[in-house]
MIMAR-737255 format. One record per residue: residue in three letters; x, y, z of N, C-alpha, C in turn. Coordinates in steps of 0.02 Angstrom, whole numbers, padded with zeros to 5 digits, always signed. Atoms other than C-alpha are relative to their C-alpha. Example, Ala and Ser with C-alpha at 12.3 -4.5 7.8 and 13.67 -1.06 7.14 Angstrom:
<pts>
ala+00045-00059+00000+00615-00225+00390+00045+00060+00000ser-00042-00059-00003+00684-00053+00357-00039+00055+00037
</pts>
This chain:
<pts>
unk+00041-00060+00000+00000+00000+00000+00043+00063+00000unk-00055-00049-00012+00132+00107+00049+00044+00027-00066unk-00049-00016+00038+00223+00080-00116-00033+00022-00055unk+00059-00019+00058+00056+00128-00218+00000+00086+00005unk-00032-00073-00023+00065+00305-00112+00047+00034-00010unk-00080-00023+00035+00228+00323-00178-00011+00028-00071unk-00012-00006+00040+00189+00294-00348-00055+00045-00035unk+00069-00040+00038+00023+00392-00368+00019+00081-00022unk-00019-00063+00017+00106+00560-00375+00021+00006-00065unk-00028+00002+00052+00222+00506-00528-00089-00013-00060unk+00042+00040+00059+00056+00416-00629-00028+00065-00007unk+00060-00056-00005-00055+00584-00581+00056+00062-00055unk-00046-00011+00027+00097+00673-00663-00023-00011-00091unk+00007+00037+00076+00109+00568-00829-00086+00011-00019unk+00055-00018+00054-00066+00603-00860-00029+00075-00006unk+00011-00056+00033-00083+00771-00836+00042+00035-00069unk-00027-00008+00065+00053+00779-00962-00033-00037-00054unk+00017+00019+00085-00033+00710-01088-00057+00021+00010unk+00068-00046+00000-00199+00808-01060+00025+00057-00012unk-00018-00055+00036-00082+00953-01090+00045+00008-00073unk-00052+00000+00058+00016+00905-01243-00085-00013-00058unk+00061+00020+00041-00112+00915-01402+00027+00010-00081unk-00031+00002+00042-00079+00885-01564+00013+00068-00061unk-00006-00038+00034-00142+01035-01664-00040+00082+00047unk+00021-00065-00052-00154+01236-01588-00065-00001+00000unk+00096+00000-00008-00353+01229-01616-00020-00037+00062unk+00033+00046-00047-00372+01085-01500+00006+00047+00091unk-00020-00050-00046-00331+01233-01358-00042+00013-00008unk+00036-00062+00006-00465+01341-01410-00052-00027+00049unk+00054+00004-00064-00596+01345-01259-00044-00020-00048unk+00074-00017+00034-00785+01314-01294+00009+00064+00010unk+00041-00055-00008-00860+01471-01338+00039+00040-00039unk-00074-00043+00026-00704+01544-01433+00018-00046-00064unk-00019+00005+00089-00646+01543-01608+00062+00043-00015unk-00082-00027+00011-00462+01551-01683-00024+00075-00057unk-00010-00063+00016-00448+01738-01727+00080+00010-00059unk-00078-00028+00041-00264+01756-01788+00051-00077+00015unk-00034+00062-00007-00130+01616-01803+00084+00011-00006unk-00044-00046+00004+00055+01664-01782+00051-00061+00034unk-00041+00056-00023+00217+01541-01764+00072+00034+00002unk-00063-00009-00038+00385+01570-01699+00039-00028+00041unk-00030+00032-00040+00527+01501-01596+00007+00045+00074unk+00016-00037-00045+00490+01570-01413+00064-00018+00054unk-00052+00019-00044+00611+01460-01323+00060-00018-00034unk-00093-00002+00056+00772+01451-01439+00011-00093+00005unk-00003+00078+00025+00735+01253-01478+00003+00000-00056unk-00011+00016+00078+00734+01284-01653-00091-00032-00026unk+00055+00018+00028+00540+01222-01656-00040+00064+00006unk+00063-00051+00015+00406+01343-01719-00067-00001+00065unk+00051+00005-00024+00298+01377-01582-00057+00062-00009unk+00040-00020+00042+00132+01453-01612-00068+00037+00065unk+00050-00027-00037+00024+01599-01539-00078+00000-00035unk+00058-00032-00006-00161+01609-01539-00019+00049+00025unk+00047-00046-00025-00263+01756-01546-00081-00032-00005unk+00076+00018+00008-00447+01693-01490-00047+00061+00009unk+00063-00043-00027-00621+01776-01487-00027-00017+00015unk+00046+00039-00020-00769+01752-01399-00056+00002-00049unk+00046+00007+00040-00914+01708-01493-00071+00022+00039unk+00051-00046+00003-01062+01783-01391-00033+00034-00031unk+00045-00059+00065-01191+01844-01514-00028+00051+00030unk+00028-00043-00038-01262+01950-01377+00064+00079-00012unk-00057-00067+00023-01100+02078-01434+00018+00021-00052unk-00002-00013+00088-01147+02078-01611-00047+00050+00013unk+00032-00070+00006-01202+02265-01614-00030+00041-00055unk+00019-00060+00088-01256+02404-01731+00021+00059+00026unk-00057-00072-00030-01117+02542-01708-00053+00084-00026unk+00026-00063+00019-01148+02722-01758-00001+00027-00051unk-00005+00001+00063-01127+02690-01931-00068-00033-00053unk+00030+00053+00022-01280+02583-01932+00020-00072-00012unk-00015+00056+00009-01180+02431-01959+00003-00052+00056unk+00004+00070-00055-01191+02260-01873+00089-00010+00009unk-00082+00026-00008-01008+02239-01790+00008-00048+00067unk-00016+00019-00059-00928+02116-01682+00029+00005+00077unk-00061-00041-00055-00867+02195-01517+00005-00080+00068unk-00022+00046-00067-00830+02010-01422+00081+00024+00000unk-00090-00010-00032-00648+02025-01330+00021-00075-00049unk-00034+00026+00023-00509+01955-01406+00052-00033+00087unk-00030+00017-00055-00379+01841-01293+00053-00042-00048unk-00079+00016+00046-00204+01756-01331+00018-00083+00037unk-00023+00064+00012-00137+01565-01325+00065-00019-00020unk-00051+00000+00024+00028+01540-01317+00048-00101-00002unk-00024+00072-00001+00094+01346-01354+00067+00000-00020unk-00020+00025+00014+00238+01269-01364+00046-00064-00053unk+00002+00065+00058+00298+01142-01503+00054-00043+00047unk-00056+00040-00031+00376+00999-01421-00004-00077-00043unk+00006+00071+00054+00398+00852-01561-00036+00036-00039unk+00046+00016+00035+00249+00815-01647-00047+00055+00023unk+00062-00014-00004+00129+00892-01530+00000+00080+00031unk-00007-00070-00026+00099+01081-01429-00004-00021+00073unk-00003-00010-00076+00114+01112-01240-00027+00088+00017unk+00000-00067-00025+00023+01256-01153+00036+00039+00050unk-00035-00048-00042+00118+01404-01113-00017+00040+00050unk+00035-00024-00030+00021+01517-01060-00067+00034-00036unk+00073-00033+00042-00152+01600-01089-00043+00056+00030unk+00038-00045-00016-00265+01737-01068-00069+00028-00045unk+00083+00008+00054-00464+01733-01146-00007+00058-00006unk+00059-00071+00009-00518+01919-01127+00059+00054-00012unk-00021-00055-00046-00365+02027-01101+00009+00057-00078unk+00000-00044+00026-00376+02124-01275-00088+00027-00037unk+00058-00020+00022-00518+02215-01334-00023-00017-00077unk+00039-00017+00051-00643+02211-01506+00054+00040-00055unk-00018-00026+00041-00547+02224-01666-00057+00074-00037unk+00037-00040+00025-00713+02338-01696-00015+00043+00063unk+00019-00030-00058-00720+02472-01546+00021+00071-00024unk+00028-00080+00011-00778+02648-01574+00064+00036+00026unk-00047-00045-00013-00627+02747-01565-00027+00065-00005unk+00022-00078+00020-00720+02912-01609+00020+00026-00073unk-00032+00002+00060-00626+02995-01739+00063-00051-00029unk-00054+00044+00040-00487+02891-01757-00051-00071+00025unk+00011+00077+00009-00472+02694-01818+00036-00037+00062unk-00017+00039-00061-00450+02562-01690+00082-00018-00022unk-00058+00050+00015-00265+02507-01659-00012-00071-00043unk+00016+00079+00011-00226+02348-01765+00075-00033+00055unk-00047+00051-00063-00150+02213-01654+00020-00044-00038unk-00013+00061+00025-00040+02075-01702+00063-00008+00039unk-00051+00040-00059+00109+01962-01626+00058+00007-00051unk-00068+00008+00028+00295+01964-01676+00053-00026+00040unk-00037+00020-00034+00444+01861-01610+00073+00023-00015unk-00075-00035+00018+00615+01919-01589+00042+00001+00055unk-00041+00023-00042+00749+01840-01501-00028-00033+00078unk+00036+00050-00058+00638+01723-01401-00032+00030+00032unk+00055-00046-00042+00539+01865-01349-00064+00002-00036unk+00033-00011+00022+00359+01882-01375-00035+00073-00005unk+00034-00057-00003+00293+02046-01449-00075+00019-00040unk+00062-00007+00013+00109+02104-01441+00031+00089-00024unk-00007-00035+00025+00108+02234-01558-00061+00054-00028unk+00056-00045+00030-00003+02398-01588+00021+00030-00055unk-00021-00042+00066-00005+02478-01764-00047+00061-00006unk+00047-00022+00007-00084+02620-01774+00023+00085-00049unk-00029-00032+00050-00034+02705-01933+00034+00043-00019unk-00059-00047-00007+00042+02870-01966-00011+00035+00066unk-00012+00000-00071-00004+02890-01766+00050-00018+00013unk-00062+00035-00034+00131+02785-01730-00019-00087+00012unk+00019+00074-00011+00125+02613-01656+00042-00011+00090unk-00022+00017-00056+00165+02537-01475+00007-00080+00002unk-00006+00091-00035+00211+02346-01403+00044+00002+00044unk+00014+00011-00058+00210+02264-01269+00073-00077+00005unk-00040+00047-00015+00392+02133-01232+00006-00038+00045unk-00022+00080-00045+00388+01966-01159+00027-00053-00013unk-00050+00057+00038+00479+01829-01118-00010-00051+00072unk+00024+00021-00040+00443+01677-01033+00050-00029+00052unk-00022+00027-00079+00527+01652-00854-00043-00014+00062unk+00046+00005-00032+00473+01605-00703-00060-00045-00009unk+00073+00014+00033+00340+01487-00791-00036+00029-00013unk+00054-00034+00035+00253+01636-00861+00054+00043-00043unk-00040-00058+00021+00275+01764-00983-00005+00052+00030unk-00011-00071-00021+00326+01922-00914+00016+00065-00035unk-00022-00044+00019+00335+02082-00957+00065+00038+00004unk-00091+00011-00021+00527+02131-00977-00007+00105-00043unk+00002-00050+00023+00485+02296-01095-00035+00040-00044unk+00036-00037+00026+00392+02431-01177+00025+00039-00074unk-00021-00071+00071+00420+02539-01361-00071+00027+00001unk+00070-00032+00042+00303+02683-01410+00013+00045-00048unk-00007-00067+00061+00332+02790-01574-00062+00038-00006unk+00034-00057+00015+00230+02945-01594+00001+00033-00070unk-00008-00028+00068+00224+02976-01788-00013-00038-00056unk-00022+00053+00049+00227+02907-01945+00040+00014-00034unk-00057-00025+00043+00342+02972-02080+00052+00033+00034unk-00023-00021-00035+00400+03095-01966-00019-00014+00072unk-00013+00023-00063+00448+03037-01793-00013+00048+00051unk+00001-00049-00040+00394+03159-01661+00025-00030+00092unk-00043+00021-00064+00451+03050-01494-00005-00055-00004unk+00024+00080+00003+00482+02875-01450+00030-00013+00066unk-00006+00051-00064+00486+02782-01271+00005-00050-00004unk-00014+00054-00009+00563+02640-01209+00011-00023+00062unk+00001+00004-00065+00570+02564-01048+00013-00073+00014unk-00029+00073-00008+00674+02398-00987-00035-00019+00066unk+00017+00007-00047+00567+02335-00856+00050-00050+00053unk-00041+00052-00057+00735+02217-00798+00057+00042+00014unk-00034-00042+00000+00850+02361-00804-00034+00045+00053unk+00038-00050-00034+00731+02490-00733+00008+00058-00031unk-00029-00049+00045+00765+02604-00862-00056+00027-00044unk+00053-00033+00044+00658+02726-00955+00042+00056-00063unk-00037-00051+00038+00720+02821-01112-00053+00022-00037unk+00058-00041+00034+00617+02952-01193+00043+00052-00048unk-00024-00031+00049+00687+03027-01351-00069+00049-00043unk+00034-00058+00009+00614+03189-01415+00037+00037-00081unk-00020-00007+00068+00611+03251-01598+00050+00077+00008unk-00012-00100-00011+00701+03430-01587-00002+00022-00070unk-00030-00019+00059+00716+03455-01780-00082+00002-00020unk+00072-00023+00021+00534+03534-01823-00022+00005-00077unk+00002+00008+00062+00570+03545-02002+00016-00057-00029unk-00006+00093+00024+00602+03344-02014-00039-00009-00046unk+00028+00034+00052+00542+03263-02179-00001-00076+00011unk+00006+00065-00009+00561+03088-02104+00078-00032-00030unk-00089+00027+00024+00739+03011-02094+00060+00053+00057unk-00043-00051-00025+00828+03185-02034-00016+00027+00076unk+00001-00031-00061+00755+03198-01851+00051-00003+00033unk-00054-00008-00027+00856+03247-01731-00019-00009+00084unk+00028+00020-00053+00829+03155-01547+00034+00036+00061unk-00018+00013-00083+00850+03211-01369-00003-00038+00052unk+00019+00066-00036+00869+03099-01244-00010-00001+00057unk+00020-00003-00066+00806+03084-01079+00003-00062+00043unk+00015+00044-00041+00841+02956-00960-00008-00007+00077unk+00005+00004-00077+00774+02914-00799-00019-00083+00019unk-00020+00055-00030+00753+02775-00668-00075-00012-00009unk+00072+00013+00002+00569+02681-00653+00012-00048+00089unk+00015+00052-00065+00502+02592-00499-00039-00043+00004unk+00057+00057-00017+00426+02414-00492+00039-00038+00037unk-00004+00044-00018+00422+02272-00378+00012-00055-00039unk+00017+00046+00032+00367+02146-00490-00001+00001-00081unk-00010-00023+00066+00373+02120-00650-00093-00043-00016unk+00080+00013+00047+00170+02106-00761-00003-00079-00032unk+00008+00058+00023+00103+01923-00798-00039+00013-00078unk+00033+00006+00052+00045+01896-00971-00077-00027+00028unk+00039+00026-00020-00094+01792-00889-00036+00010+00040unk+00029-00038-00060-00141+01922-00760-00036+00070-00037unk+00008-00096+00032-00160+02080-00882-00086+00001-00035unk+00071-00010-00017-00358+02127-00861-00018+00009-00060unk+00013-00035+00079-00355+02240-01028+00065+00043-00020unk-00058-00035+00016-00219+02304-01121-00015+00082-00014unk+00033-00070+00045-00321+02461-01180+00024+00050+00083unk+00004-00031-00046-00288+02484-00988+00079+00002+00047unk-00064+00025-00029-00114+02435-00945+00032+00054+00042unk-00027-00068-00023-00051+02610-00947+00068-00004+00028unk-00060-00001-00036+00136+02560-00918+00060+00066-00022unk-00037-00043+00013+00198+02693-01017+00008+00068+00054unk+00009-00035-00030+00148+02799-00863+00073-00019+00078unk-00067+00012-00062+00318+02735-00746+00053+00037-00029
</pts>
């Protein structure tokens, strides 16, 4: 009996690993949610392609009629991050709700577009938001989660009017400032500003409520 007590920890083990290994990224997708975006990369420097999901929810109760008259979808978007290990995927980490409605009433301006990019085993959630500029969001997974490690935000499009950066493992904030008012795009001319930031902790991918709300550019 004694040697069954022993071995139940290892068996309980071996099968949750294989309730988390699945063969193709869909087989992740919750009920109620539908693959949105599909996006592959090497996250952990194995050399295998691993592969983010962007999901949505499917709630028809958030199929609207904006101010355009048109029927739009405003369910939340959320992210899926797997693994490739062989054949099959392993979950990394996940988060169902934490970005908003590719269709959400900005007013005059168009909604950020969102999408994922990898770069040097880091994962970046990326805002585009045209000759505004664009912002993203750098993680990388330690700790068994991904964390937030750093911030970019450009202010411009052709012409560059400022851009922030901020090493959340450093503690470092740099804020470069256009000074060259007659810039055509190419010829600005930056100032640089650096100061110190203050966190405890560093931001879970799997904790972050809404990104629309993050507001880290504010350290």
């Amino acid at each position: 009996m004694k040697r069954i007590f022993k071995i139940l920890p290892f068996l309980l083990l071996i099968i949750f690993d294989c309730k988390a290994q699945k063969s193709e990224p869909s087989d992740f997708i919750p009920k109620g949610y539908t693959e949105f975006e599909k996006y592959f990369g090497d996250l952990d420097k194995d050399g295998q392609k691993d592969c983010v999901l962007i999901i949505k929810k499917t709630d028809t109760t958030n199929i609207v009629t904006n101010r355009f008259d048109e029927k739009v979808d405003r369910n939340r978007r959320g992210i899926i991050v797997l693994f490739k290990n062989g054949s099959d995927y392993i979950l990394a980490d996940k988060n169902y709700d934490c970005f908003s409605s590719e269709n959400e009433d900005d007013g005059v301006y168009f909604p950020p577009e969102l999408g994922i990019d990898f770069e040097r085993g880091n994962l970046i959630v990326h805002y585009g938001h045209g000759r505004y500029g664009f912002w993203r969001y750098i993680f990388r997974f330690q700790n068994s989660n991904f964390e937030l490690i750093g911030y970019d935000q450009s202010n411009g499009g052709v012409v560059i009017s400022s851009e922030t950066s901020i090493n959340f493992l450093t503690k470092k904030k740099l804020i470069r400032e256009n000074t060259n008012k007659n810039a055509e795009g190419g010829d600005e001319v930056f100032k640089e500003t650096w100061d110190n930031i203050e966190i405890e902790t560093l931001i879970k991918l799997s904790e972050i409520k809404d990104f629309d709300e993050l507001g880290v550019y504010n350290y």
